[in-house]
N, CA, C and O of each residue as an XYZ file, in Angstrom:
416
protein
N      19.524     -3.966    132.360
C      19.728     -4.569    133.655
C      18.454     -4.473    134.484
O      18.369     -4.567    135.709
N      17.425     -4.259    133.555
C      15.868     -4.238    134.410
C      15.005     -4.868    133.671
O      15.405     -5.427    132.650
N      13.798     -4.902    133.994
C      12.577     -5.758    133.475
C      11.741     -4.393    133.838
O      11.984     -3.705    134.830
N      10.912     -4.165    133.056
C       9.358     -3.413    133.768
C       8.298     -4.190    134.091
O       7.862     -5.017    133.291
N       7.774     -4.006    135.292
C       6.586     -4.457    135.479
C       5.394     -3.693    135.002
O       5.434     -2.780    134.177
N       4.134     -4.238    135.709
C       3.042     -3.414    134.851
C       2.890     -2.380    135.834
O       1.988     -1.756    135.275
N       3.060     -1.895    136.640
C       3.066     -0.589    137.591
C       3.819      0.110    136.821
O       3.765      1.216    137.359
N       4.547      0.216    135.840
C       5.693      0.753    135.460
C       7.271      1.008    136.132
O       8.178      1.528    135.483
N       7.386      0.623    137.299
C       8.542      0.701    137.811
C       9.768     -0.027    137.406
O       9.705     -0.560    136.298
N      10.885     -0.162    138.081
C      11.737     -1.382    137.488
C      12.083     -1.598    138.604
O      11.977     -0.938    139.638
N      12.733     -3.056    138.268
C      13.580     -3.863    139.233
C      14.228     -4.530    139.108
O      13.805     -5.613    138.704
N      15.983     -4.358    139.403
C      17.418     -4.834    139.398
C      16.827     -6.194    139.046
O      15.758     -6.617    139.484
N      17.489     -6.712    138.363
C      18.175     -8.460    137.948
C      19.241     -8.864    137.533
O      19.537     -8.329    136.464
N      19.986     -9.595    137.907
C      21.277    -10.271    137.736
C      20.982    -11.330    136.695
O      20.250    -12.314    136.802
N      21.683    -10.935    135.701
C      22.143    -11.873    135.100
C      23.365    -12.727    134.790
O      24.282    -12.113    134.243
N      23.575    -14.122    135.050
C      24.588    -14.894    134.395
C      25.413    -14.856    132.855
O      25.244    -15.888    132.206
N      26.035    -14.098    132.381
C      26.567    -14.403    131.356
C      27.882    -14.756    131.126
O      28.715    -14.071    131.718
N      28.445    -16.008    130.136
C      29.664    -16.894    129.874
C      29.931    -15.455    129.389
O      29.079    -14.824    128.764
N      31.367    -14.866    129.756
C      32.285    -14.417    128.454
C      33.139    -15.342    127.797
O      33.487    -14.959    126.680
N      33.544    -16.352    128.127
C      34.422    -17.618    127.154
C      33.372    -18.657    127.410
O      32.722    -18.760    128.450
N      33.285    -19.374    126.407
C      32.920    -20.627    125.997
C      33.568    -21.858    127.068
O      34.644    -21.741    127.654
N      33.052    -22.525    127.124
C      33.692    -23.796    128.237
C      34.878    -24.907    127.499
O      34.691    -25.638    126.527
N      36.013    -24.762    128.247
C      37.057    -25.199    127.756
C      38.090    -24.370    126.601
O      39.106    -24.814    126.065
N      37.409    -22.938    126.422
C      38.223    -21.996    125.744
C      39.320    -21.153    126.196
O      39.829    -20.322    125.444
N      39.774    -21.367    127.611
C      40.661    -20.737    128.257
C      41.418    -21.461    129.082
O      40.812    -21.943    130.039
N      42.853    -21.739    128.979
C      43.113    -22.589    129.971
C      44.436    -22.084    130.709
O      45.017    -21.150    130.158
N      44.908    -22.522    131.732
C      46.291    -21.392    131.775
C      47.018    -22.704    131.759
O      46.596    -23.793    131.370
N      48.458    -22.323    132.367
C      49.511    -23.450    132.113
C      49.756    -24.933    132.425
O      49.080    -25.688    133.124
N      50.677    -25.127    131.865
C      50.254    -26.762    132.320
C      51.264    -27.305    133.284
O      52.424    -27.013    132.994
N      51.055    -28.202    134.624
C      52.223    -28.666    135.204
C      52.099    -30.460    135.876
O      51.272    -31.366    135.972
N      53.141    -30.241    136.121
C      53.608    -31.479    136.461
C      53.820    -31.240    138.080
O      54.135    -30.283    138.788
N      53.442    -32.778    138.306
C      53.463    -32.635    139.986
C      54.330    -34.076    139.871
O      54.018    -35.079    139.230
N      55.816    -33.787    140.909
C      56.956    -35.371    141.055
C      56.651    -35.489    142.607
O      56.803    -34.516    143.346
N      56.237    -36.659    143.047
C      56.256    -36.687    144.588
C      57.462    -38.040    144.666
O      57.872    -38.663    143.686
N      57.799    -38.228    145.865
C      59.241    -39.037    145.579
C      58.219    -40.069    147.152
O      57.305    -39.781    147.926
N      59.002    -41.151    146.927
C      58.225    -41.901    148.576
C      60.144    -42.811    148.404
O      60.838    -43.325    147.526
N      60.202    -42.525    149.786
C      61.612    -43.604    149.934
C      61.412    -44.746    151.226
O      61.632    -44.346    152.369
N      61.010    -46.096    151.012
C      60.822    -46.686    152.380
C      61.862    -48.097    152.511
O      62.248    -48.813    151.586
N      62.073    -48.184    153.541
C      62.776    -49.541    154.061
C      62.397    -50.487    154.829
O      61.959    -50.272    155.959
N      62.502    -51.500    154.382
C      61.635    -52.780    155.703
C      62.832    -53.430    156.494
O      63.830    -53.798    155.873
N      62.729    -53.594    158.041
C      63.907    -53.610    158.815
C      63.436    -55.057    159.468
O      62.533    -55.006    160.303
N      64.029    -56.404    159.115
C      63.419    -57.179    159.759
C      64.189    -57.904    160.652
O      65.212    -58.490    160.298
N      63.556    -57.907    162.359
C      64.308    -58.255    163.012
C      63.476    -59.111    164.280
O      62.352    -58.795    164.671
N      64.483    -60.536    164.954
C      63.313    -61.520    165.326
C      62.154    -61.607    164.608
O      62.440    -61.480    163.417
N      61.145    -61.741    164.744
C      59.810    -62.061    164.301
C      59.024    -60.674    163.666
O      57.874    -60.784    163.241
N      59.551    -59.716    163.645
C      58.731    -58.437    164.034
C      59.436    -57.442    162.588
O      60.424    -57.816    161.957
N      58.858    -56.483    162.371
C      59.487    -56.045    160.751
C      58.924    -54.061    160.668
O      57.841    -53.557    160.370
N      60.501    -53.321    161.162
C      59.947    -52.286    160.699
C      60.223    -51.798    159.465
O      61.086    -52.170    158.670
N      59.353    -50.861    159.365
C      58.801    -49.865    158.090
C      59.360    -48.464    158.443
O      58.952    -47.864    159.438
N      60.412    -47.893    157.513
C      60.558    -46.698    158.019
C      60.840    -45.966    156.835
O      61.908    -46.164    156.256
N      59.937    -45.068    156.363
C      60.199    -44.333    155.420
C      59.643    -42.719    155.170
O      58.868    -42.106    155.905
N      60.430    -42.118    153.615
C      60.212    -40.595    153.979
C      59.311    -40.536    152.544
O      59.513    -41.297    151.598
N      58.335    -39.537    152.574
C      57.580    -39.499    151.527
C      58.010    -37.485    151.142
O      58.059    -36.745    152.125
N      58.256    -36.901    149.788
C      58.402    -35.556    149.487
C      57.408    -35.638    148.526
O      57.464    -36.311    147.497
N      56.494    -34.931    148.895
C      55.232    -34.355    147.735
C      55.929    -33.118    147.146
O      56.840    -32.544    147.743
N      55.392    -32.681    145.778
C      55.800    -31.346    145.000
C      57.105    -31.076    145.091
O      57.495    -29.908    145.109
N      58.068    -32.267    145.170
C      59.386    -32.500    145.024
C      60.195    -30.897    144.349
O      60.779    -29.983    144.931
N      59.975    -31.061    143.356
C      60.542    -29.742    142.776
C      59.761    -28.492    143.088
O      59.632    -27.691    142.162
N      59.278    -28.236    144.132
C      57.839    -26.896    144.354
C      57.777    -26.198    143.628
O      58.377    -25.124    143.599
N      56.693    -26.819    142.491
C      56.268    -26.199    141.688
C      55.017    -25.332    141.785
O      53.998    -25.917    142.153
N      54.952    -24.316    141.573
C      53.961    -23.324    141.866
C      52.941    -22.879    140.727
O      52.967    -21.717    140.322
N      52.338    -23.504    140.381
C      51.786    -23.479    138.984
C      50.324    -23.127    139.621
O      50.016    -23.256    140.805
N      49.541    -22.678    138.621
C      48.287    -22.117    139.354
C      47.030    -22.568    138.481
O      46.643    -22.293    137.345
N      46.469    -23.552    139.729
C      45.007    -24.843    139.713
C      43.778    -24.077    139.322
O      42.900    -24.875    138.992
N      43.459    -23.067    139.250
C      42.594    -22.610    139.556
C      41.836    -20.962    139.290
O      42.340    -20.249    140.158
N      41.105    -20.337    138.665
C      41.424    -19.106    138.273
C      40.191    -18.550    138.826
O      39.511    -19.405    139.393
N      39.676    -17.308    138.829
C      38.181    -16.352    139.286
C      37.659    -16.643    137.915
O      38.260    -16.544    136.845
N      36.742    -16.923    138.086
C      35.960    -16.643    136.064
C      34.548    -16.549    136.465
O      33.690    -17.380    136.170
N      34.326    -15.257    137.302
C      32.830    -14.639    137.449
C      33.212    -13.035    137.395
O      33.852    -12.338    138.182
N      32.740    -12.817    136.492
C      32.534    -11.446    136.103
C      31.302    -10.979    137.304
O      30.138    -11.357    137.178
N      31.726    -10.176    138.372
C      30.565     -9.326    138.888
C      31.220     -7.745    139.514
O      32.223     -7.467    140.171
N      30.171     -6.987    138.973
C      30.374     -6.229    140.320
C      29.541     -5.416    140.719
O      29.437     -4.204    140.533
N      28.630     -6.508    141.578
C      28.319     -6.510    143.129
C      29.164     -6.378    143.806
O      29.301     -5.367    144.495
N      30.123     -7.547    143.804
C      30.676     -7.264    145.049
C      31.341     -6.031    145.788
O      31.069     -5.756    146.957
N      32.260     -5.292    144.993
C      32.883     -4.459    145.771
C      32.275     -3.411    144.565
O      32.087     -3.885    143.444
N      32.021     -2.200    144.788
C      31.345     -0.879    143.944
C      32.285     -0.379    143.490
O      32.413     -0.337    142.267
N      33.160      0.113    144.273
C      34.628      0.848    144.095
C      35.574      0.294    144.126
O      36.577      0.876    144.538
N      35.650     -1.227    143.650
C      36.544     -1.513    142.534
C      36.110     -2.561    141.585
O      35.611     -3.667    141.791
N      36.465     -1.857    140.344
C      35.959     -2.412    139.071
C      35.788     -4.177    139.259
O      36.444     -4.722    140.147
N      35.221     -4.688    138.706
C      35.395     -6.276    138.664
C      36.031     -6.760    137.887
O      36.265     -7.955    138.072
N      36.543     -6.186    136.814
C      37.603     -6.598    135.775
C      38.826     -7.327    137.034
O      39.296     -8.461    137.130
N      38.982     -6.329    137.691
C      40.120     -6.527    138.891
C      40.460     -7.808    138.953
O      41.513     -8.269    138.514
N      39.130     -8.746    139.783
C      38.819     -9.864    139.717
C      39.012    -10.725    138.855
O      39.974    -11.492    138.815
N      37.968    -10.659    137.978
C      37.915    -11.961    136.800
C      39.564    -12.427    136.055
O      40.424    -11.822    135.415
N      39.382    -13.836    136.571
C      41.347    -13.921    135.966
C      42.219    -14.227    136.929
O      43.066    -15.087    136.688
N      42.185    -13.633    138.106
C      43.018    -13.997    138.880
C      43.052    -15.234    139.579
O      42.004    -15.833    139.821
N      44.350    -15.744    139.982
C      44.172    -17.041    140.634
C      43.499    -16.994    141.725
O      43.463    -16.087    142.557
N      42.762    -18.357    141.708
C      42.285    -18.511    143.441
C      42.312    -19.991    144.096
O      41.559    -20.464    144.946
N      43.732    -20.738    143.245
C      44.026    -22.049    143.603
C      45.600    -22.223    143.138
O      45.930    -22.505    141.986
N      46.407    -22.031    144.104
C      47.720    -22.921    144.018
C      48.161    -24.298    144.075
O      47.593    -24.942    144.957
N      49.083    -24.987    143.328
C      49.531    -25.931    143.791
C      49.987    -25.924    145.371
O      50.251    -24.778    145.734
N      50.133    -26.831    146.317
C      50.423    -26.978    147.351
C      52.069    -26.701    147.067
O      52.722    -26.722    146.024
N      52.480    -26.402    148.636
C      53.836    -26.412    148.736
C      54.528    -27.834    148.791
O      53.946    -28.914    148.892
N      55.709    -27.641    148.717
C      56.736    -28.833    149.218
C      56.617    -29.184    150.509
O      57.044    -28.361    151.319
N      56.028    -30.452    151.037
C      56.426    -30.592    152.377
C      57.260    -32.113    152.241
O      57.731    -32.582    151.205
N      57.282    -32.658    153.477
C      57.779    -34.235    153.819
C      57.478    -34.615    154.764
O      57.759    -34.069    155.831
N      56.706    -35.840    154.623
C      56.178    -36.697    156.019
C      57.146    -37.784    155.970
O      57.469    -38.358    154.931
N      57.696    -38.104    157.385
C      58.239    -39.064    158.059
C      57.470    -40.147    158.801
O      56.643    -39.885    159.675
N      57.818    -41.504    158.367
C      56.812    -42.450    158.822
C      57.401    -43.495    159.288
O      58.363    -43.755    158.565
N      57.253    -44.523    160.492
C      57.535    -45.360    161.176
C      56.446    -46.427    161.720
O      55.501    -46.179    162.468
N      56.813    -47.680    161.157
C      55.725    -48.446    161.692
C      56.496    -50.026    161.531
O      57.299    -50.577    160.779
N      55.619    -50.366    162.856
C      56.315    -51.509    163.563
C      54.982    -52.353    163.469
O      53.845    -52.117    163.878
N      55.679    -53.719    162.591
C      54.563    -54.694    162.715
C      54.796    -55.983    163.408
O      55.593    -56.709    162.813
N      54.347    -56.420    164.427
C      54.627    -57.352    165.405
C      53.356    -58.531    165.565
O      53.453    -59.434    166.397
């Protein structure tokens, strides 16, 4: 984790190293259902739009995203194994937007 110079001293260097190969690790696989429900309301000349949209319909919680840097710098007193592996990207939650629009 050093180099010598010609003074003889040393000095810290970081190095980058892959422990897996790229594309050798993958975690689970999911499915994302978003649902959209809309209606067109037409009345005199003029025509509304009123509909409900549910993203992550079934909230599925599946995990986008993982740590895959081995360091430790960062924290001294605790190992970095800790780290490497863990998620650091969820699927979004379930929400629903409500939408209304009037075209005249």
């Amino acid at each position: 984790m050093g180099c010598f110079v010609a003074t003889g001293t040393t000095t810290a260097t970081a190095y980058t190293v892959d422990l897996l190969n790229t594309g050798e690790l993958y975690g689970e696989g999911y499915t994302i259902f978003d649902l959209k429900l809309a209606k067109n309301v037409r009345f005199a000349s003029k025509r509304l739009n009123v509909g409900v949209d549910v993203y992550n319909l079934f909230n599925n919680d599946a995990i986008r995203g993982y740590e895959n840097n081995f360091d430790a710098v960062d924290n001294p007193a605790t190992p970095a194994v800790e780290k490497w592996g863990q998620a650091t990207e969820l699927l979004s939650p379930r929400f629903v937007r409500l939408s209304i629009q009037l075209d005249f």
